[in-house]
C-alpha positions, 0 to 999 in steps of 0.5 A: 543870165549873162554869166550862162551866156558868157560860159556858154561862149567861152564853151564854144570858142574852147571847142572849137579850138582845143583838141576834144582829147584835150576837152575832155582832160579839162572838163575832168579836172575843172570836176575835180576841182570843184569838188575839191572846194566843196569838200574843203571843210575841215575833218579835224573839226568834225569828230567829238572827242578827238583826244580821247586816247589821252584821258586818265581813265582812272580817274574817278569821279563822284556821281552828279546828283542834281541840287534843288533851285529856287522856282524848281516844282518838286513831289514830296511823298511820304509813306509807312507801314501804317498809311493813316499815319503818313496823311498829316505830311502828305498834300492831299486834294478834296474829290469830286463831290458826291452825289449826296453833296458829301466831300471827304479827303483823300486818304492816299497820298497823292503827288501834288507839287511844292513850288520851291519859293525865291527864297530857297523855302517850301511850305512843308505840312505839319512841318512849316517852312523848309530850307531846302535850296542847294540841297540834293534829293537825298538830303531834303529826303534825309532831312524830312525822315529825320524830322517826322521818325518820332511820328511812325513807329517804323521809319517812313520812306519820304520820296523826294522828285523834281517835276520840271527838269528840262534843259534847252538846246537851240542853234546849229543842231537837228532839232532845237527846242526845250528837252525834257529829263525824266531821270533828273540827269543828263550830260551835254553829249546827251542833250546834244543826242536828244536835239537831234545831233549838231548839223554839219553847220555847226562849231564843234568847239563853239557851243555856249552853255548859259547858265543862272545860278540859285543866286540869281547870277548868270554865267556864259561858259564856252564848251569844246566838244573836240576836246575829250578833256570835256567829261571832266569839267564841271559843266559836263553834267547840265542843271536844271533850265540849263541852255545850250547854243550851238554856234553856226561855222563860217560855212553856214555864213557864207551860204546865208546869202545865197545869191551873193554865193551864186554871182561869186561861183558864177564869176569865179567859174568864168574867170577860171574857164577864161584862163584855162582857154588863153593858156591852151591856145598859147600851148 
């Protein structure tokens, strides 16, 4: 309250001794000036993929498969032209109980869920115990076919699907929470999309990718998004549970305290009107 009737003072004592031409030039650059200062954030901070004009487009690449972790939820399906002959590896469930008290099985093959143990292993029918972490879809899929052929006289399709792929992405963007993949694939600029894009808050080339391998090791990796060279990196494809963690910049530091920025502005406006008054009276 006493910087408004401060300012108010200095206004008063401004107009009755400056020229109102003279008011009005200073009135429009004090505007000017403030505006300047809340527009002071970097641009070259802003964009993503700034040297994108610089990356080797030839290069190729090969295509991110995602390999099985232990505690990952997986369907295993396996199909032929003859269904009765698939049922011994295909996880089925008793129905609902019939009227007349019966129970049959199901003869369909039905998508209940293999909990990849610590151990890397999944308690496969027929099969036993499969060792199957590190491997992508495609392996644990060739790795099944290869086993189970000399059951089917024509070769069965095994369907291998991951039924918790998410990742998490959390701090200076729109909107933070646990992302769910259906495709099995996602790239940062992807999760980033999915959370809603980073605030203007946020630090482009401040973003953590956390990371727990299939060994139980963890990893902190930062990650530029400025840099277009981040395609390339092999963490531009995210794994299963990966966590990203925007970092907020020194802009949304500063605005935390909200009444420490008021009294500043406030001291900082009156100290400049008073200089800006003993100088024109001067002239």
């Amino acid at each position: 309250m006493k910087y408004g009737k401060y300012i108010l003072t200095l206004q008063h004592n401004m107009n009755s001794c400056i020229h109102p031409d003279c008011m009005k030039n200073f009135k429009l650059l004090l505007l000017s000036g403030l505006i300047a200062l809340a527009s002071c954030t970097s641009y070259k901070k802003v964009p993503y993929l700034q040297n994108s004009a610089e990356i080797d487009t030839t290069v190729v690449s090969e295509f991110y498969d995602a390999r099985i972790q232990p505690k990952d939820m997986l369907t295993i399906t396996v199909s032929s032209e003859k269904p009765e002959a698939a049922i011994p590896f295909n996880l089925t469930v008793p129905t609902a109980m019939s009227a007349t008290g019966s129970r049959s099985l199901s003869s369909q093959p039905v998508l209940q869920t293999y909990l990849v143990g610590n151990d890397g292993c999944i308690d496969f029918p027929t099969l036993g115990k499969l060792q199957i972490a590190g491997m992508t879809k495609g392996e644990v899929e060739e790795m099944i076919k290869e086993r189970i052929k000399s059951n089917f006289t024509t070769e069965p399709i095994v369907t291998v699907r991951m039924a918790n792929y998410k990742v998490t992405v959390l701090g200076e963007v729109n909107s933070p929470g646990v992302k769910t993949i259906a495709n099995e694939k996602v790239n940062i600029l992807e999760a980033v999309a999915m959370a809603g894009d980073l605030t203007i808050f946020g630090e482009r080339d401040g973003v953590k990718l956390i990371r727990e391998n299939a060994d139980g090791t963890k990893k902190i990796v930062p990650i530029d998004l400025n840099d277009a060279n981040i395609i390339y990196s092999p963490y531009y494809y995210l794994q299963q549970n990966d966590i990203l963690y925007v970092e907020p910049n020194k802009a949304k530091a500063r605005n935390s305290d909200v009444s420490g920025m008021t009294s500043m502005w406030f001291s900082a406006t009156s100290l400049l009107m008073a200089v800006i008054t003993f100088v024109l009276n001067l002239l």
